[in-house]
C-alpha positions in Angstrom: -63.2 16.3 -74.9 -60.7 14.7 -72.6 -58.4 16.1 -70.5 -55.3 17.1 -71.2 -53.7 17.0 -67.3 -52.6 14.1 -65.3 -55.1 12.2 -63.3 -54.0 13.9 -59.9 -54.0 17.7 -61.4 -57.3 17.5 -63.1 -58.2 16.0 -59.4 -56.8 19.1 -58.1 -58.5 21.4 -60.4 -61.9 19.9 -59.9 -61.6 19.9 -56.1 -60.7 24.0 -56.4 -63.5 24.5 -58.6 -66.1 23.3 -56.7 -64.9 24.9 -53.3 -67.5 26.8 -51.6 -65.4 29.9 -52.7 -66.7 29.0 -56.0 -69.9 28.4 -55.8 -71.3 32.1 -56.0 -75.4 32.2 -56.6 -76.1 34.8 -59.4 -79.1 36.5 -60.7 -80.6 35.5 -63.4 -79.9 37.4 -66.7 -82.0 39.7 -68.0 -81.9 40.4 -71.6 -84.4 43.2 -71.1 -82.3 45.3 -68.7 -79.6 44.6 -71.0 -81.8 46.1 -74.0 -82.8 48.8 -71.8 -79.3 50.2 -70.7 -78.2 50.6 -74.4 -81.3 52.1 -76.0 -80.4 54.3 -73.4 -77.2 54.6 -73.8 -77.2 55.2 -77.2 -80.4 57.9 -77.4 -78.2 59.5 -74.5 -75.5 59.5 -76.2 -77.5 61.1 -79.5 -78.8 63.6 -77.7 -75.6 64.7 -76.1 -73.8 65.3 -79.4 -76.9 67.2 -80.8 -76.5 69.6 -77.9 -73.1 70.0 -78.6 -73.2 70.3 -82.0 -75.8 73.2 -81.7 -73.5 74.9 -79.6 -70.6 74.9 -81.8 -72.4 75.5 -84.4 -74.4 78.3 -83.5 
C-alpha cells in the first residue's frame, strides 16, 4: 500500500520511527503465561462468588 504523505513527511516519519528511542527489545510472548493468568483468573474469580454467595445465602 503506498503512502499517502509527501515524500519529505513519510521521510520524517521513518527517520522518528527508527530512532534509538524506538527501538525497545521485548520479550518474547508467551501464550502459556497468557493461558495461565486467566484460567486463574477466572477459577479465582468462581471461587470468590461461591464464597460470597454462601454467605448471603446462609
Amino acid at each position: 500500500m503506498p503512502s499517502r504523505l509527501y515524500p519529505e513527511d513519510q521521510k520524517r516519519v521513518e527517520e522518528y520511527l527508527n530512532s534509538p528511542l524506538h527501538q525497545v527489545e521485548r520479550k518474547p510472548f508467551r501464550v502459556w503465561v497468557l493461558l495461565a493468568v486467566i484460567l486463574a483468573s477466572v477459577i479465582g474469580l468462581g471461587l470468590l462468588s461461591r464464597a460470597l454467595a454462601s454467605l448471603v445465602l446462609g
